[in-house]
C-alpha positions, 0 to 999 in steps of 0.5 A: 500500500503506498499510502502504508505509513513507513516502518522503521527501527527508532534507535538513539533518535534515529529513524533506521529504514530497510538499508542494509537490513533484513527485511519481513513483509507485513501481511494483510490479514483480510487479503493476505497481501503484502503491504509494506517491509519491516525492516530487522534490527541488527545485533548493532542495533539492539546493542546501540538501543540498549546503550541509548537508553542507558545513557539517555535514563540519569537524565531523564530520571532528573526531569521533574514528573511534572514535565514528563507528564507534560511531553506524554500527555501532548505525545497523547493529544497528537494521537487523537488529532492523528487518529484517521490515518493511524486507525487505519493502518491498525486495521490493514495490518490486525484486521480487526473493524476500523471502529474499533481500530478508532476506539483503541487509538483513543483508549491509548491516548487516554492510558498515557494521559492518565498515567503522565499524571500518575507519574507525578503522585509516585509519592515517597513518605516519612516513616515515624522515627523510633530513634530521637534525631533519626530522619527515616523516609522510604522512597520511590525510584526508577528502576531503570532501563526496560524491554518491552515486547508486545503481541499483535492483538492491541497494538496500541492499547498494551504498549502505552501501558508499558510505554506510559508507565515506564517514561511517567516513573523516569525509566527508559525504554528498548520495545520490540511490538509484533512484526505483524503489527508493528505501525501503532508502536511507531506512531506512538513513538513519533507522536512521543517524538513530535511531543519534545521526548529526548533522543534514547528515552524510546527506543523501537526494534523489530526482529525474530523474536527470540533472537531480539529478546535474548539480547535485549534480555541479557544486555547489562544495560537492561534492568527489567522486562515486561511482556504481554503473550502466551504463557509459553512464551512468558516462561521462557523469557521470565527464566533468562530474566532470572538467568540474566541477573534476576532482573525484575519481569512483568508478565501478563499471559494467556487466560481461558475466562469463565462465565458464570450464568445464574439461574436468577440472570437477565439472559436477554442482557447477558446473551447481548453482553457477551455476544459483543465482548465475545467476538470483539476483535475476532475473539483474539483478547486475552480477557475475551469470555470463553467457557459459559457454564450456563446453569441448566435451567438456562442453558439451552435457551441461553445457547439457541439466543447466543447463536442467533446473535453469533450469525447476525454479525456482519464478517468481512474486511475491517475496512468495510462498512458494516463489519462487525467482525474482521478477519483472524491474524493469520493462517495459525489461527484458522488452523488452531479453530479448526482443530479445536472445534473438529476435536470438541465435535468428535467428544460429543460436544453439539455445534451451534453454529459456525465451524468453518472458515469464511470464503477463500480469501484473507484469514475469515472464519465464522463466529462459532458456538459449541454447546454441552462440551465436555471437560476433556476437549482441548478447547475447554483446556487451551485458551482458543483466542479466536471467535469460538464460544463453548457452553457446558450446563451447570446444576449449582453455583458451587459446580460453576465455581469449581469448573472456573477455577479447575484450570491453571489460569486466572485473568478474567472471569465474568458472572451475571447474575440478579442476587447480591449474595451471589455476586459476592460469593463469586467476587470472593471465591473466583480464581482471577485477576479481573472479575465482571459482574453483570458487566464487561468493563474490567479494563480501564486506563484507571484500573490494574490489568493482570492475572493470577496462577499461570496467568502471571504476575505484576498489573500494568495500568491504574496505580498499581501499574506504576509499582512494576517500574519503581524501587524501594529505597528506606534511607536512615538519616540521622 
C-alpha cells in the first residue's frame, strides 16, 4: 500500500529504514497481501538501543514528573488529532473493524494521559522515627532501563501501558511490538517524538523474536522486562530474566475466562453482553469470555439466543462498512479453530453454529458456538483466542465455581447474575485477576490489568501499574 505509513527501527533518535537490513513483509490479514517491509534490527542495533537508553535514563530520571507528564500527555493529544490515518493502518495490518481500530487509538491516548499524571503522585513518605534525631523516609525510584515486547492483538492499547508507565516513573525504554503489527508502536513513538521526548528515552526494534529478546534480555544495560503473550512464551523469557541477573519481569499471559450464568440472570442482557465482548476483535483478547457454564435451567435457551446473535454479525474486511467482525491474524489461527472445534465435535460436544472458515480469501472464519462440551476437549483446556464460544450446563453455583477455577489460569472471569449474595460469593471465591459482574468493563486506563496462577504476575495500568517500574529505597538519616 503506498499510502502504508513507513516502518522503521527508532534507535538513539534515529529513524533506521530497510538499508542494509533484513527485511519481513507485513501481511494483510483480510487479503493476505503484502503491504509494506519491516525492516530487522541488527545485533548493532539492539546493542546501540540498549546503550541509548542507558545513557539517555540519569537524565531523564532528573526531569521533574511534572514535565514528563507534560511531553506524554501532548505525545497523547497528537494521537487523537492523528487518529484517521493511524486507525487505519491498525486495521490493514490486525484486521480487526476500523471502529474499533478508532476506539483503541483513543483508549491509548487516554492510558498515557492518565498515567503522565500518575507519574507525578509516585509519592515517597516519612516513616515515624523510633530513634530521637533519626530522619527515616522510604522512597520511590526508577528502576531503570526496560524491554518491552508486545503481541499483535492491541497494538496500541498494551504498549502505552508499558510505554506510559515506564517514561511517567523516569525509566527508559528498548520495545520490540509484533512484526505483524508493528505501525501503532511507531506512531506512538513519533507522536512521543513530535511531543519534545529526548533522543534514547524510546527506543523501537523489530526482529525474530527470540533472537531480539535474548539480547535485549541479557544486555547489562537492561534492568527489567515486561511482556504481554502466551504463557509459553512468558516462561521462557521470565527464566533468562532470572538467568540474566534476576532482573525484575512483568508478565501478563494467556487466560481461558469463565462465565458464570445464574439461574436468577437477565439472559436477554447477558446473551447481548457477551455476544459483543465475545467476538470483539475476532475473539483474539486475552480477557475475551470463553467457557459459559450456563446453569441448566438456562442453558439451552441461553445457547439457541447466543447463536442467533453469533450469525447476525456482519464478517468481512475491517475496512468495510458494516463489519462487525474482521478477519483472524493469520493462517495459525484458522488452523488452531479448526482443530479445536473438529476435536470438541468428535467428544460429543453439539455445534451451534459456525465451524468453518469464511470464503477463500484473507484469514475469515465464522463466529462459532459449541454447546454441552465436555471437560476433556482441548478447547475447554487451551485458551482458543479466536471467535469460538463453548457452553457446558451447570446444576449449582458451587459446580460453576469449581469448573472456573479447575484450570491453571486466572485473568478474567465474568458472572451475571440478579442476587447480591451471589455476586459476592463469586467476587470472593473466583480464581482471577479481573472479575465482571453483570458487566464487561474490567479494563480501564484507571484500573490494574493482570492475572493470577499461570496467568502471571505484576498489573500494568491504574496505580498499581506504576509499582512494576519503581524501587524501594528506606534511607536512615540521622
Amino acid at each position: 500500500m503506498s499510502d502504508h505509513p513507513s516502518l522503521d527501527l527508532l534507535v538513539d533518535g534515529d529513524w533506521l529504514g530497510p538499508e542494509g537490513r533484513t527485511t519481513e513483509d507485513v501481511l494483510n490479514p483480510a487479503t493476505g497481501e503484502a503491504i509494506a517491509a519491516l525492516p530487522h534490527a541488527t545485533e548493532a542495533d539492539l546493542d546501540r538501543a540498549a546503550a541509548a537508553a542507558a545513557r539517555a535514563f540519569p537524565g531523564w530520571r532528573r526531569t521533574p514528573a511534572y514535565d514528563r507528564a507534560q511531553i506524554l500527555r501532548k505525545g497523547a493529544q497528537l494521537l487523537r488529532e492523528r487518529v484517521e490515518p493511524l486507525a487505519r493502518a491498525m486495521t490493514v495490518e490486525q484486521g480487526k473493524p476500523l471502529a474499533e481500530s478508532r476506539a483503541e487509538i483513543m483508549i491509548a491516548a487516554d492510558i498515557i494521559d492518565f498515567t503522565a499524571d500518575e507519574g507525578r503522585r509516585t509519592y515517597g513518605r516519612v516513616v515515624p522515627s523510633r530513634v530521637p534525631g533519626v530522619l527515616w523516609t522510604v522512597r520511590r525510584e526508577p528502576v531503570g532501563p526496560v524491554a518491552a515486547f508486545t503481541p499483535w492483538n492491541f497494538p496500541g492499547v498494551i504498549p502505552s501501558r508499558k510505554i506510559a508507565a515506564a517514561l511517567a516513573t523516569g525509566c527508559t525504554m528498548v520495545i520490540k511490538p509484533s512484526e505483524e503489527t508493528p505501525s501503532t508502536v511507531l506512531a506512538i513513538a513519533r507522536a512521543l517524538t513530535d511531543a519534545g521526548l529526548p533522543p534514547g528515552v524510546l527506543n523501537v526494534v523489530h526482529g525474530v523474536p527470540g533472537e531480539v529478546s535474548a539480547r535485549l534480555i541479557f544486555a547489562p544495560e537492561i534492568r527489567k522486562i515486561t511482556f504481554t503473550g502466551s504463557i509459553p512464551v512468558g516462561q521462557h523469557l521470565a527464566e533468562l530474566a532470572a538467568k540474566a541477573g534476576v532482573k525484575r519481569a512483568t508478565m501478563e499471559l494467556g487466560g481461558h475466562a469463565p462465565v458464570l450464568v445464574a439461574e436468577d440472570a437477565d439472559l436477554d442482557h447477558a446473551i447481548a453482553t457477551l455476544v459483543q465482548q465475545k467476538f470483539r476483535n475476532a475473539g483474539q483478547v486475552c480477557i475475551s469470555p470463553t467457557r459459559f457454564y450456563v446453569h441448566e435451567s438456562l442453558h439451552d435457551r441461553f445457547v439457541d439466543g447466543f447463536a442467533r446473535a453469533a450469525e447476525a454479525l456482519q464478517v468481512g474486511d475491517g475496512l468495510a462498512d458494516g463489519t462487525q467482525m474482521g478477519p483472524l491474524a493469520n493462517p495459525r489461527r484458522v488452523e488452531a479453530m479448526g482443530r479445536m472445534v473438529a476435536d470438541a465435535v468428535d467428544r460429543g460436544a453439539r455445534l451451534a453454529t459456525g465451524g468453518e472458515p469464511v470464503g477463500n480469501r484473507g484469514n475469515f472464519y465464522r463466529p462459532t458456538v459449541l454447546a454441552n462440551v465436555p471437560e476433556d476437549a482441548d478447547i475447554m483446556n487451551n485458551e482458543p483466542f479466536g471467535p469460538v464460544a463453548v457452553t457446558a450446563p451447570v446444576a449449582s453455583l458451587d459446580e460453576a465455581i469449581e469448573r472456573a477455577n479447575r484450570l491453571p489460569f486466572g485473568l478474567a472471569a465474568y458472572a451475571f447474575t440478579a442476587s447480591g449474595r451471589t455476586a459476592q460469593r463469586i467476587a470472593d471465591e473466583v480464581e482471577a485477576g479481573m472479575i465482571g459482574i453483570n458487566n464487561p468493563f474490567i479494563s480501564m486506563a484507571e484500573t490494574p490489568f493482570g492475572g493470577v496462577k499461570q496467568s502471571g504476575y505484576g498489573s500494568e495500568g491504574g496505580t498499581e501499574g506504576m509499582d512494576a517500574y519503581l524501587v524501594t529505597k528506606s534511607v536512615s538519616q540521622s
